[in-house]
C-alpha positions in Angstrom: 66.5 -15.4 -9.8 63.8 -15.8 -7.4 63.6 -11.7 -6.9 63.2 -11.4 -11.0 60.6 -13.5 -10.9 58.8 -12.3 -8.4 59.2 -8.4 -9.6 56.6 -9.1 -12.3 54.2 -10.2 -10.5 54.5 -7.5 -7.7 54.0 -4.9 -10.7 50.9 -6.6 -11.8 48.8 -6.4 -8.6 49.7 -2.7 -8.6 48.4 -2.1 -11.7 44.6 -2.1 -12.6 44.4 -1.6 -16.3 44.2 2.1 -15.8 47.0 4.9 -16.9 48.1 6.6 -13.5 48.9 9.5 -15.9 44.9 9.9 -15.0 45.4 10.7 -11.8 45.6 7.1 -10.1 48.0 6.6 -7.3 50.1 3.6 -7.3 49.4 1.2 -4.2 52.7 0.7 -3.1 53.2 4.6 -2.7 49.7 5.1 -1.1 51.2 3.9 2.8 53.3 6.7 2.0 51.3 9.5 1.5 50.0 11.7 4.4 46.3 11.4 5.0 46.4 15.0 4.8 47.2 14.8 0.3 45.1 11.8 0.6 41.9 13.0 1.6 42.4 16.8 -0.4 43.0 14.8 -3.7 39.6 12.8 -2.2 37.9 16.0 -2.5 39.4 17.0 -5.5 37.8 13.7 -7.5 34.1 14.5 -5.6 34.9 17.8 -7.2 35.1 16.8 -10.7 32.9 14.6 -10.5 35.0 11.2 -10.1 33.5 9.6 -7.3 34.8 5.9 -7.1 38.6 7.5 -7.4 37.4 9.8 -4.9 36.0 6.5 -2.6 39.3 4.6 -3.7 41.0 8.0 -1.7 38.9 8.4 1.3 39.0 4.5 1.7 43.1 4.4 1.9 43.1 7.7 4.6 40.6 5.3 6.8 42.6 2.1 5.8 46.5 3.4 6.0 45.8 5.9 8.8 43.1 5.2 11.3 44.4 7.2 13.6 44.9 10.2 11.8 42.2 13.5 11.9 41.1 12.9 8.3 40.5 9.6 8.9 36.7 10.1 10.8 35.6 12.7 8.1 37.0 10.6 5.2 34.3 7.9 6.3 31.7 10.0 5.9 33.2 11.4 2.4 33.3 8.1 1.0 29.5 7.7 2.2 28.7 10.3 0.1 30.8 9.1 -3.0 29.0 5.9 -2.6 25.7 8.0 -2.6 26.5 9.8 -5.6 27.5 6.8 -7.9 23.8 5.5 -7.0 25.1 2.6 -4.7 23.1 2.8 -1.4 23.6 -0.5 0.0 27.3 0.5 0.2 26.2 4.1 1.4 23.9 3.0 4.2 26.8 0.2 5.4 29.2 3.2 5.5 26.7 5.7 7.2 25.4 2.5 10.2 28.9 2.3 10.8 30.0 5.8 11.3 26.6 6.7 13.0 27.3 4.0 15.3 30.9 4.8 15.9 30.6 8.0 15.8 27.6 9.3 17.6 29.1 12.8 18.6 30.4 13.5 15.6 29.9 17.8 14.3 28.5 16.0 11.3 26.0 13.3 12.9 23.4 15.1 11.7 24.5 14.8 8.1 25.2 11.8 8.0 21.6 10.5 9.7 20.3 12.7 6.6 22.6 11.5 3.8 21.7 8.1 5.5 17.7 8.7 4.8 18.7 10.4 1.5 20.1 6.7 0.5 16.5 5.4 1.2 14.5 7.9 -0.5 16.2 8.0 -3.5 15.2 4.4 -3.7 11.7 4.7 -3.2 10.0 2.7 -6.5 6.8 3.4 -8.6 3.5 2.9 -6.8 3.1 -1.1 -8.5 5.9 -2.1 -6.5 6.5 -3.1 -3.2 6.6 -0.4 -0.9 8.8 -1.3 1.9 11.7 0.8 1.1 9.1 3.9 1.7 8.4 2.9 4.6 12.6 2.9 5.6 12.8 6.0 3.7 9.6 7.2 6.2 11.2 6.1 9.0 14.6 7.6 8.3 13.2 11.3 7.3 11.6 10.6 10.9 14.3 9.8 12.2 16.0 12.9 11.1 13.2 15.5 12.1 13.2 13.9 15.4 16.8 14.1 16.8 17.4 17.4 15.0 14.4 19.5 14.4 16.0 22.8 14.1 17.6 21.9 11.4 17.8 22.3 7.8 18.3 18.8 7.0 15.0 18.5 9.3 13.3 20.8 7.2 14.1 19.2 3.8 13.4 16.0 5.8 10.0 16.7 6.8 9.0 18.0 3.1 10.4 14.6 1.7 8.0 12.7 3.9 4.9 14.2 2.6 6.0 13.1 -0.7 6.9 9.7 0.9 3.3 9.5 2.7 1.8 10.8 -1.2 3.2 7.9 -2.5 2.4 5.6 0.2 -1.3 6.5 0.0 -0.8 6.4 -3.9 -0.2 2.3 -3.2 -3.4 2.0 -1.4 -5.3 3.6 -4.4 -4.1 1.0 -6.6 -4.0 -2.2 -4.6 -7.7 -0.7 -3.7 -8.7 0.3 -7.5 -7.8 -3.6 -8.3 -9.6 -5.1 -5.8 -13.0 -2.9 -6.9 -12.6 -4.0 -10.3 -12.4 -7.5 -8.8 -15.6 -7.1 -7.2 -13.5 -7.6 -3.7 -15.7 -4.8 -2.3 -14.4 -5.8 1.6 -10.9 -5.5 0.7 -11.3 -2.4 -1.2 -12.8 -0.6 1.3 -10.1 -1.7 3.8 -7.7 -0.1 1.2 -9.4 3.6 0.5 -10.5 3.6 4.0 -7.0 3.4 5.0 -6.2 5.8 2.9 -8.5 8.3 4.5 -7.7 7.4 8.2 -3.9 7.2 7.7 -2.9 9.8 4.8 -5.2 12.8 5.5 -2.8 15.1 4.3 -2.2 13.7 0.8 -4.1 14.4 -2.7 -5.7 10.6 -2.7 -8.2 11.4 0.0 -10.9 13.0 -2.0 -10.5 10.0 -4.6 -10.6 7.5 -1.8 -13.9 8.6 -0.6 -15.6 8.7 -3.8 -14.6 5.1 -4.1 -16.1 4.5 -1.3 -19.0 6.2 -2.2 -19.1 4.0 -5.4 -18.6 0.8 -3.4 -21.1 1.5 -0.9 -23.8 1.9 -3.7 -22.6 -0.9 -5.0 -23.3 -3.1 -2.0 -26.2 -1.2 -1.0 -25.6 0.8 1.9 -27.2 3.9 0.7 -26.7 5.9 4.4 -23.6 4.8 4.2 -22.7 6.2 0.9 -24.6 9.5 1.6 -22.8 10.3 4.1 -19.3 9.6 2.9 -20.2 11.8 -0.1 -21.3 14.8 2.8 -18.2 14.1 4.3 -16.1 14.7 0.3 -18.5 17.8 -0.1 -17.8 19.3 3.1 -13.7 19.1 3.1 -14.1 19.2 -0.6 -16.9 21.1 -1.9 -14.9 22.4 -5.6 -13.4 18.9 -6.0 -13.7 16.7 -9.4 -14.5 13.3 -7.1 -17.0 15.1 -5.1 -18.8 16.4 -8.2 -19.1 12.7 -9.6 -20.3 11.2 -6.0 -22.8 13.8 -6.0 -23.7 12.9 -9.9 -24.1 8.9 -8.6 -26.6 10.0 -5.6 -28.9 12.9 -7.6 -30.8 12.1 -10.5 -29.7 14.6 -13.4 -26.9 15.1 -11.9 -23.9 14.9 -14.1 -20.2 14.0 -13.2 -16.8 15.1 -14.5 -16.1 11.4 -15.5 -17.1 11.0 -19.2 -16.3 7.1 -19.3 -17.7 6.1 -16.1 -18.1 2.2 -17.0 -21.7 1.2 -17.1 -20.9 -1.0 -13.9 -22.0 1.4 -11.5 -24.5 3.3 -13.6 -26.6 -0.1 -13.6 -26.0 -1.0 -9.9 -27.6 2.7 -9.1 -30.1 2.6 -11.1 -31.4 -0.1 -10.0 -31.3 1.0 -5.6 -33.1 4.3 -6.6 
């Protein structure tokens, strides 16, 4: 009597709600299965497309055989299955772990990559917080350091200029709010920033027309003249240095057709 009543519930914990006609294994069987069929129907579901079944498979070969061959590789698989499904936390606790127990591994450098992948893919707009750029930074660093001959170093290295573009593009805004706050100091700490620190991206000719604007602004003429040589000279065709040049020349007009009156007036009245 006891065995018929526990039978039910047995059958129960094996079952998830899901027809195994779909390809599901039963638990109880899954012990029983080499890690060889489990990690080739693992490959089969990242094939098609499946990826927690193909996780739920790569995650028995590591759990039922930990000695096996297929178990190592079947770490990194389910890595990437957690990638795919958009879940990085789980993806980057997969990746430490095998990068850490794993360090010689023929596939360390793909997993330090899929690892920096699971930050960059996370990077938000440039009115959030920024700190997972900085991780993603870090990682494509990471990456182009310890394996620079590399494909995934080359990828690497152009996913940190976009990374550093939208870094920079941060400054720019925290910097554009503080000018329209009349914080002058802290915007100039912002663009110059900018300048120093992101050389290489598109906001640089922006940033030192703001501070070309600010500089006016507060009265440091010098100042402003000769961040607007500095626009002309690495710049001479650019939009930003075509409006500097407009706020420093009378009769000179800009490319900005509603530049607020804010500026207009503080000008007019140095010159």
């Amino acid at each position: 009597m006891l065995l018929l009543l526990l039978l039910p519930i047995a059958g129960c914990t094996a079952w998830d709600g899901r027809d195994n006609t779909l390809g599901r294994r039963p638990a109880a069987t899954a012990a029983n299965t080499t890690p060889e069929a489990l990690y080739a129907e693992g490959m089969e579901a990242l094939t098609a497309e499946r990826y927690q079944r193909a996780v739920e498979l790569f995650d028995t070969v590591e759990r039922e055989h930990p000695y096996s061959a297929f178990a190592t590789n079947a770490k990194l698989m389910s890595a990437y299955g957690e990638y795919m499904r958009n879940r990085y936390t789980e993806a980057l606790g997969a990746l430490d772990r095998f990068i850490q127990l794993h360090p010689a591994h023929r596939d360390i450098a793909y997993a330090y990559y899929l690892r920096a992948l699971s930050y960059y893919e996370q990077i938000n707009d440039t009115q959030r917080d920024q700190r997972t750029t900085e991780q993603a930074m870090a990682a494509l660093q990471d990456v182009s350091n310890r394996f620079p001959n590399t494909p995934y170093a080359r990828d690497a290295r152009l996913k940190m200029d976009l990374a550093r573009d939208h870094l920079a593009g941060r400054e720019m805004t925290i910097g554009r709010f503080y000018q329209t706050r009349r914080l002058y100091t802290a915007a100039i700490g912002r663009f110059r920033r900018v300048v120093d620190d992101y050389q290489t991206t598109n906001h640089v000719p922006e940033a030192l027309h703001r501070l070309t604007e600010l500089y006016l602004t507060m009265g440091l003429v010098d100042e402003a003249r000769r961040t607007a040589a500095v626009l002309g000279h690495n710049y001479p065709g650019n939009p930003w240095y075509q409006d500097s040049y407009a706020l420093l020349v009378d009769g000179a007009e800009g490319t900005e057709v509603n530049r607020p009156g804010f500026f207009g007036r503080v000008v007019g009245s140095i010159f």
